[in-house]
BAFI-110035 format. One line per 4 residues: their letters; for each residue x, y, z of C-alpha. Coordinates in Angstrom, 3 decimals. Example, Ala and Ser with C-alpha at 12.3 -4.5 7.8 and 13.67 -1.06 7.14 Angstrom:
! residues 2
AS	12.300/-4.500/7.800 ~ 13.670/-1.060/7.140
This chain:
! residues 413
XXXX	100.957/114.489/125.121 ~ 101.933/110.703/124.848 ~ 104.942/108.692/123.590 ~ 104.812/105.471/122.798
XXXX	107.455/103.668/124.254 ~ 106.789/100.288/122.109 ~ 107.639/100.365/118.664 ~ 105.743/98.485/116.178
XXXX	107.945/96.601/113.670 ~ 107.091/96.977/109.548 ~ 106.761/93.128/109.358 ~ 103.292/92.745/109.690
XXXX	103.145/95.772/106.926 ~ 105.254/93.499/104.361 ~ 103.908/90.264/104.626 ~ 101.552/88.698/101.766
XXXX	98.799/88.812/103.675 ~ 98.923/92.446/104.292 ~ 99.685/93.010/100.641 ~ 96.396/91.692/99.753
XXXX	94.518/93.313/102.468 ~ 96.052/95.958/103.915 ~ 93.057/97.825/105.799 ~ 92.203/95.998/108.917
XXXX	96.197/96.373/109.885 ~ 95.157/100.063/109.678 ~ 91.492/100.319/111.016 ~ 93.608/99.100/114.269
XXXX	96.246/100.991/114.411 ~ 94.140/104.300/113.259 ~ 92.266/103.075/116.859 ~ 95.091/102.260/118.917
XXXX	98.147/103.756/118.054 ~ 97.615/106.288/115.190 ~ 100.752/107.785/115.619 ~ 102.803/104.877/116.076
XXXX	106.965/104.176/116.268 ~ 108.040/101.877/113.810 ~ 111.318/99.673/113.193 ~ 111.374/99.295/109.350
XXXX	113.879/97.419/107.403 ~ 116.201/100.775/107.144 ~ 116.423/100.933/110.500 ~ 116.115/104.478/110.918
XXXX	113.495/105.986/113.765 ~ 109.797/106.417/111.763 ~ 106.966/107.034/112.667 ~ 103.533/106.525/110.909
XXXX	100.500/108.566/110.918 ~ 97.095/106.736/110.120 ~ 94.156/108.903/110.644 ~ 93.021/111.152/108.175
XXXX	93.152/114.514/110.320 ~ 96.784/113.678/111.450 ~ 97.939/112.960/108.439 ~ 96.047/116.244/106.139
XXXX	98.046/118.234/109.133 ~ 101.320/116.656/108.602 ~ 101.500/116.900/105.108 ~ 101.380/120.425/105.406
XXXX	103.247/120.950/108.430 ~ 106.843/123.087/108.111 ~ 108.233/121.606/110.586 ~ 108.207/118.234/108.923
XXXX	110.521/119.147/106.260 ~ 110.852/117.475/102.797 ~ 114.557/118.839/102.329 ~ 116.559/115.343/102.434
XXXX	120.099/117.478/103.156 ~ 118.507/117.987/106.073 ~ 118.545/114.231/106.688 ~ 120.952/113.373/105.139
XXXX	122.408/110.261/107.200 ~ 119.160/108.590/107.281 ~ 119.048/109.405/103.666 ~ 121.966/107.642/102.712
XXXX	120.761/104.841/105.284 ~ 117.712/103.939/103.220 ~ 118.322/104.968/99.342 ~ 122.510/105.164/99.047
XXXX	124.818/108.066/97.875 ~ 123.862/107.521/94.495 ~ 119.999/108.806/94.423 ~ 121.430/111.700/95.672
XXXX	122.201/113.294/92.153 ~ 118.488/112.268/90.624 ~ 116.650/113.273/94.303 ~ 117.870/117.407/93.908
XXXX	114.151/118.219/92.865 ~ 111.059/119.970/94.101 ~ 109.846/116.461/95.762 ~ 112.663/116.434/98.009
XXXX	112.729/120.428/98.919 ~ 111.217/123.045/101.270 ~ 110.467/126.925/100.411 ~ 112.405/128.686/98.593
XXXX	113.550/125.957/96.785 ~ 110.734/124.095/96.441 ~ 108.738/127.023/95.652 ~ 111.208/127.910/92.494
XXXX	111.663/124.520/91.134 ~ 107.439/123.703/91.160 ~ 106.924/127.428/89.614 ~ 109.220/126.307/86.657
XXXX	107.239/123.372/85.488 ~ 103.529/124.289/87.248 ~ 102.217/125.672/83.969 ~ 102.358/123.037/81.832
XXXX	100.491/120.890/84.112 ~ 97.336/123.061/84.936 ~ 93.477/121.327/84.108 ~ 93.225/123.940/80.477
XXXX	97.319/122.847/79.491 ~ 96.667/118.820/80.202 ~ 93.210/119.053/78.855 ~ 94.728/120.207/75.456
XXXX	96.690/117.169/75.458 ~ 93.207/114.778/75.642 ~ 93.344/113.741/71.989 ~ 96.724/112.347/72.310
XXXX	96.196/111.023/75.309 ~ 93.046/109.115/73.553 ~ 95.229/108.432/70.634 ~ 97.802/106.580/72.938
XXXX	94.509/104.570/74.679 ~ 93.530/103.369/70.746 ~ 96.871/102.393/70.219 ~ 97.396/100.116/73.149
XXXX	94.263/98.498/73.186 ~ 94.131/97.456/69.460 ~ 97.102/95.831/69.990 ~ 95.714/93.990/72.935
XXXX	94.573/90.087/71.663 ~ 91.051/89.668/72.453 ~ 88.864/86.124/73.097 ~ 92.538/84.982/75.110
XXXX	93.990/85.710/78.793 ~ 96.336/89.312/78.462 ~ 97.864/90.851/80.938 ~ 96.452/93.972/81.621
XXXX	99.307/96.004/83.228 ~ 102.140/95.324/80.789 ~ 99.888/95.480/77.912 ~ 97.903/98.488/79.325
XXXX	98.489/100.288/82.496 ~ 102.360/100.530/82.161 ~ 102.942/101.756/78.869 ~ 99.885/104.574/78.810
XXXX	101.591/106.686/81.601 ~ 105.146/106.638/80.198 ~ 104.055/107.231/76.865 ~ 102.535/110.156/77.859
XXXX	104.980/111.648/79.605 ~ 107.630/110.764/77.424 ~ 105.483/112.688/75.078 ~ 106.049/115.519/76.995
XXXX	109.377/115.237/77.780 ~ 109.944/114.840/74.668 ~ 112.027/111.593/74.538 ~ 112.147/109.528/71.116
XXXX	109.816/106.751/70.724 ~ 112.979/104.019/70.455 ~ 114.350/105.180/73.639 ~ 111.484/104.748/75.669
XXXX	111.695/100.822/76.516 ~ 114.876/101.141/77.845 ~ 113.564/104.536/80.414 ~ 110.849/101.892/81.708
XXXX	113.479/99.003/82.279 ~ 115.502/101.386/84.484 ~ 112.227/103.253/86.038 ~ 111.187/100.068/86.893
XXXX	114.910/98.783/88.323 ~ 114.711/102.372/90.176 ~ 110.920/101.596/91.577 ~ 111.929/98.271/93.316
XXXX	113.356/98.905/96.592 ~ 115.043/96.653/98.244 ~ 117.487/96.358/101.030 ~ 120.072/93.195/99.826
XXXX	123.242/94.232/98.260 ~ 122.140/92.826/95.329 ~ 119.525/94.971/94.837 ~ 120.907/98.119/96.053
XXXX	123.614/97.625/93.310 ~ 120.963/97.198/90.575 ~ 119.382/100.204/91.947 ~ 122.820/102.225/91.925
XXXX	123.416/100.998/88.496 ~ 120.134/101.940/86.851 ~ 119.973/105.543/88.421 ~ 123.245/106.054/87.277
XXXX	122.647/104.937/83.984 ~ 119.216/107.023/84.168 ~ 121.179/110.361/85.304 ~ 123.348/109.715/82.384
XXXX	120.636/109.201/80.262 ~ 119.113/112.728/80.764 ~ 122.285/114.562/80.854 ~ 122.822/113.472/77.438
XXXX	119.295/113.914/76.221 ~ 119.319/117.535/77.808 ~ 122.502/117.892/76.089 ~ 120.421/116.534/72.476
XXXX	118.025/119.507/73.230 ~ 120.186/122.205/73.391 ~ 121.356/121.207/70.124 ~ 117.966/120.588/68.215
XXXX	115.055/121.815/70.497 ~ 111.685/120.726/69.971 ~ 107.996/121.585/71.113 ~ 108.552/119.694/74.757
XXXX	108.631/120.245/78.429 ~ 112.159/118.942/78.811 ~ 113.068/121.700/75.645 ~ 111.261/124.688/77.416
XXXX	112.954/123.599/80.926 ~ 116.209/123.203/79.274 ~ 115.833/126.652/77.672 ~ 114.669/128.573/81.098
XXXX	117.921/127.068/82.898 ~ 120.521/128.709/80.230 ~ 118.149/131.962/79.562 ~ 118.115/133.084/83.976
XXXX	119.560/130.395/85.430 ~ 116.375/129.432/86.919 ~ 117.580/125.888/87.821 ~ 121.122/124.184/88.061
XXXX	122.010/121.674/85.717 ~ 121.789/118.888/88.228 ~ 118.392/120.392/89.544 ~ 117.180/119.844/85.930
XXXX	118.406/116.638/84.931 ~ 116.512/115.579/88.513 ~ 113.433/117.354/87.691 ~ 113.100/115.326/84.649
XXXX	113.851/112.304/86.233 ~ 111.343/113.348/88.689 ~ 108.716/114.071/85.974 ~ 109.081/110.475/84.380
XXXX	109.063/108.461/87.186 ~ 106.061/110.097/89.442 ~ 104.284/110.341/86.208 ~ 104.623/106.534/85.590
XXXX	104.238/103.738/88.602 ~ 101.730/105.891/90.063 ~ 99.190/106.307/87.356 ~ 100.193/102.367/86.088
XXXX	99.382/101.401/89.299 ~ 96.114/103.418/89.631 ~ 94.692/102.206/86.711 ~ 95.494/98.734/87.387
XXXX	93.839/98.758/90.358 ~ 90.561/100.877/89.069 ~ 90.156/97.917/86.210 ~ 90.075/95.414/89.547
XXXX	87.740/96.796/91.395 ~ 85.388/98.062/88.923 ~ 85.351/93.959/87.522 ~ 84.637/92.734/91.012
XXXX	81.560/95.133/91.165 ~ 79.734/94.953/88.029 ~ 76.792/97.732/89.714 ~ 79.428/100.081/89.954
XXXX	80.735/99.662/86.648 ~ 76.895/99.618/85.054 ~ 76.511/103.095/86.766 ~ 79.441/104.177/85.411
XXXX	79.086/103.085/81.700 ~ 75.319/103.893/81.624 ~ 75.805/107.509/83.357 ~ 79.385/109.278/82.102
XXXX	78.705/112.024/84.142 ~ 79.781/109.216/86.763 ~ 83.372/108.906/85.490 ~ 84.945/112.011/87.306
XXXX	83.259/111.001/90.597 ~ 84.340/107.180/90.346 ~ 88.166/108.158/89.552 ~ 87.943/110.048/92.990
XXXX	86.365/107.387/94.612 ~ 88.888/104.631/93.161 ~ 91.699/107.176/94.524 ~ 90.341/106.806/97.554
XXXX	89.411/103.479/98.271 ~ 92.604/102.089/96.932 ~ 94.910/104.501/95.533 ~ 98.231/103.394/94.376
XXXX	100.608/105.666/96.459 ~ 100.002/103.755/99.964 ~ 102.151/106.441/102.152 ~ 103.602/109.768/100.983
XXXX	106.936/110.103/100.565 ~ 109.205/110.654/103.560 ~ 109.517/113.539/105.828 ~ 112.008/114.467/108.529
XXXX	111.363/116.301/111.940 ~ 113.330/119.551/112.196 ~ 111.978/119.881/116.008 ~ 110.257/117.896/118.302
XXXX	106.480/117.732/117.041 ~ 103.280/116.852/118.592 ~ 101.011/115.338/116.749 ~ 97.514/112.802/117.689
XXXX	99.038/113.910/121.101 ~ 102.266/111.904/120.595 ~ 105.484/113.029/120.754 ~ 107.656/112.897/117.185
XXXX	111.267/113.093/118.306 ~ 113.451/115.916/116.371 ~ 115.218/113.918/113.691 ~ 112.715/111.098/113.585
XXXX	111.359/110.328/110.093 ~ 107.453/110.726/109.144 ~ 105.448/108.028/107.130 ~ 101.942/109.349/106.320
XXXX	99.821/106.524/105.303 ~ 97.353/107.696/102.423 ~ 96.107/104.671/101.929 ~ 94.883/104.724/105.626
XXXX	93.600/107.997/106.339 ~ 91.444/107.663/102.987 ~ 89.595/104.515/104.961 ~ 88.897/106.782/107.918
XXXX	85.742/106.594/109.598 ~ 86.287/109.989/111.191 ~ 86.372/111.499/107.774 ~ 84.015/108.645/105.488
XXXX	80.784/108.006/106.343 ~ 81.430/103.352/105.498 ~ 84.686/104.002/104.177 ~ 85.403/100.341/103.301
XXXX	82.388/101.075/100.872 ~ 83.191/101.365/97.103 ~ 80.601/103.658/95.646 ~ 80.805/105.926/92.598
XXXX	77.720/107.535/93.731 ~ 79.412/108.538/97.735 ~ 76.823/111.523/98.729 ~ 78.255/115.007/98.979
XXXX	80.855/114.304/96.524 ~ 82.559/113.418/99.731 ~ 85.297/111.593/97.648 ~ 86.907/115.021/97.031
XXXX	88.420/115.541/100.617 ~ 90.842/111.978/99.884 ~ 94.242/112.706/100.375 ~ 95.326/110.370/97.353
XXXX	97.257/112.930/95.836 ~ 98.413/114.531/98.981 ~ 97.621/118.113/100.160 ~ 99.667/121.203/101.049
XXXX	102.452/122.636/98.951 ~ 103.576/119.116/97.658 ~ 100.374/118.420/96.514 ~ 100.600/116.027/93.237
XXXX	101.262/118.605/90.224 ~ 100.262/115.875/87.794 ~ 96.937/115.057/89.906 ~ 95.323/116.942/86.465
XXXX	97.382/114.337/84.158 ~ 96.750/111.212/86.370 ~ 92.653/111.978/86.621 ~ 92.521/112.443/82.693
XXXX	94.964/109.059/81.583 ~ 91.979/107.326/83.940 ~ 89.031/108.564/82.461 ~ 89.903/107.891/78.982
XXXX	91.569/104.479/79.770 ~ 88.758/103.756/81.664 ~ 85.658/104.824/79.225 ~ 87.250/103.553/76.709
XXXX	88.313/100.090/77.539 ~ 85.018/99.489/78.822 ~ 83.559/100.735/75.702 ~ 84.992/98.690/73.507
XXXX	84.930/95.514/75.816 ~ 81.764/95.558/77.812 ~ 82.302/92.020/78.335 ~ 85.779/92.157/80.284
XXXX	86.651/89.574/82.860 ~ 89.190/88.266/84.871 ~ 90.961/85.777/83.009 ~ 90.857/83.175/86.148
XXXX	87.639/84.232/88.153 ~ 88.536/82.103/90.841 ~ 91.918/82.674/91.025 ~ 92.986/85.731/94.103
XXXX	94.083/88.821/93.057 ~ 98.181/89.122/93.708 ~ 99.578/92.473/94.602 ~ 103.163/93.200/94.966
XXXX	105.449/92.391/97.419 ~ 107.817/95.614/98.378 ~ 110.228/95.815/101.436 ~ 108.059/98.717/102.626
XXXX	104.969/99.945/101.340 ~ 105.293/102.859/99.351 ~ 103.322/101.841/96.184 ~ 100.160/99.475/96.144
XXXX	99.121/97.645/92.995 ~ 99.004/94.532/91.589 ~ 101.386/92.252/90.247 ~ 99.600/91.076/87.465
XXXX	95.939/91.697/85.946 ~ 95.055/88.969/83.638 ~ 91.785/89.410/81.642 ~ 90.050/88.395/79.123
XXXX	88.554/91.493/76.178 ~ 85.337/90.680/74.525 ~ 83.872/93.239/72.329 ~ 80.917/91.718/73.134
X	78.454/90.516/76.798
């Protein structure tokens, strides 16, 4: 057993450069320090887990908890007091309580329950896109990628149609993380706003319930109690705001790399039996949730053959392990056709007990966004071909996606 005794600072993980490219920063440190010590901009003790075995083991091992009471100084150290009172879900629990809260809501999101929802979903797609101006530079991902997802799941939440612009302002305030007071305040402001948002919207149910998610949870917590009031109002903000950046995000970057290799997208338009397999293999080769969300050590834990300190935080880098040679025969390799179906082992939407309950949701919003926006514009292409792609810039990497995807639609190649 090893411990590193130099910690790697999270600069080189912010800067622009890495932004854009992210994977040779990783292909080292999955070869020379794969469980590495890290001084991020919170300043409290993480470490980061690269390779794909290390990190399919932590994300299921108990004694990384996901409980943040448990931690809750560093807590407070890197989010404030007031995510607190929207964080009292199943993402930030251990068994029993994560085991309760997931049971309450897991039914609603199996492959038969979201596949019922596919001519909606489709409906949604139709919607967006004939709104879209074609022949003329549109951005893809406030046109597009953003509003599918939180349509949806406002669907199924169940929130009105008018109110729905304002939950994506303050998802988005929420979603950038920053460290300045300035932004911290922001942040404070729009989760309290968001938290008051659903109390009173929860409140609106009780009144006049309807045929949604948010109605049926709201109903189960005053019928046996099977959630507090705060663990509800949390759940739903949990439900909105995993449900959006991630699958925004995701299909933003699927659009990008499918343009920048037109084989790839030929195979997929001229074989459909292709899309299923190519939404796995986007996932993988550059999925939109770079590094699961935190855990905490409740004991000292070996892992790679270093030594985690009890207390220490955990960063599992997705986004790394699903480039790992160990695991993917030329990983840095987009291919829709990858033999053995091998994109089915990624860890893009985690493993273990937190693995993503709305993976079902996410894979269907991409097929049909996909299929049908290359359907209908076969001739798609960047709306600057010479211009670089710009990804975000966050204070640690959490999410990856772009900034901004400007296109051009033609109906026609």
């Amino acid at each position: 057993m090893t411990t590193t005794q130099d910690p790697v600072t999270a600069a080189e993980r912010c800067t622009a450069d890495f932004r854009r490219n992210p994977h040779p920063v990783y292909a080292s440190l999955r070869d020379t320090a794969p469980v590495c010590p890290m001084k991020p901009p919170h300043g409290v003790e993480t470490y980061l887990i690269t390779r794909y075995e290390d990190a399919r083991a932590a994300l299921s091992d108990p004694r990384l908890s996901k409980d943040m009471y448990g931690a809750m100084d560093a807590y407070r150290r890197i989010f404030g007091d007031s995510s607190v009172s929207l964080d009292d879900n199943m993402l930030n629990a251990d068994a029993p309580k994560h085991t309760r809260l997931r049971r309450l809501v897991n039914s609603e999101f199996t492959p038969r329950r979201v596949e019922a929802l596919r001519p909606k979903i489709q409906d949604i797609v139709d919607q967006l896109l004939d709104a879209c101006p074609t022949g003329e530079p549109v951005d893809l991902l406030p046109a597009f990628a953003f509003p599918l997802p939180i349509t949806v799941i406002c669907e199924l939440l169940g929130v009105p149609a008018e109110e729905r612009p304002h939950m994506q302002r303050l998802s988005t305030t929420v979603a950038q993380t920053g460290f300045s007071k300035e932004s911290k305040q922001a942040q404070q402001k729009a989760e309290e706003d968001l938290h008051s948002y659903f109390t009173q919207l929860i409140a609106r149910k009780r009144e006049r319930p309807g045929e949604d998610l948010l109605s049926a949870l709201t109903e189960a917590r005053d019928k046996d109690g099977g959630l507090s009031e705060n663990e509800l109002v949390s759940t739903a903000f949990l439900l909105m705001f995993a449900g959006h950046k991630t699958t925004a995000y995701l299909i933003g970057n699927a659009v990008h790399h499918l343009m920048a290799n037109p084989a790839q997208l030929r195979a997929v338009r001229e074989n459909p039996e292709l899309v299923g397999p190519a939404v796995e293999e986007l996932v993988r080769y550059d999925g939109s949730v770079e590094s699961a969300t935190f855990r905490f050590a409740t004991e000292d834990v070996e892992i790679g053959g270093t030594r985690i300190p009890k207390g220490a935080l955990v960063q599992i880098s997705l986004l790394s392990a699903n480039r790992d040679p160990r695991k993917f025969e030329s990983p840095d390799e987009f291919d829709v056709r990858r033999p053995g179906n091998a994109q089915s082992g990624h860890l893009g939407f985690g493993h273990g007990s937190h693995y993503c309950l709305g993976a079902p949701l996410a894979r269907l919003e991409m097929q049909l966004a996909l299929t049908t926006l290359f359907g209908r514009f076969p001739a798609i292409a960047p709306a600057d071909p010479s211009a670089e792609a710009k990804w975000m810039e966050v204070p640690f990497p959490a999410f990856r996606g772009l900034a901004e995807l400007p296109v051009v639609l033609c109906p026609e190649s």
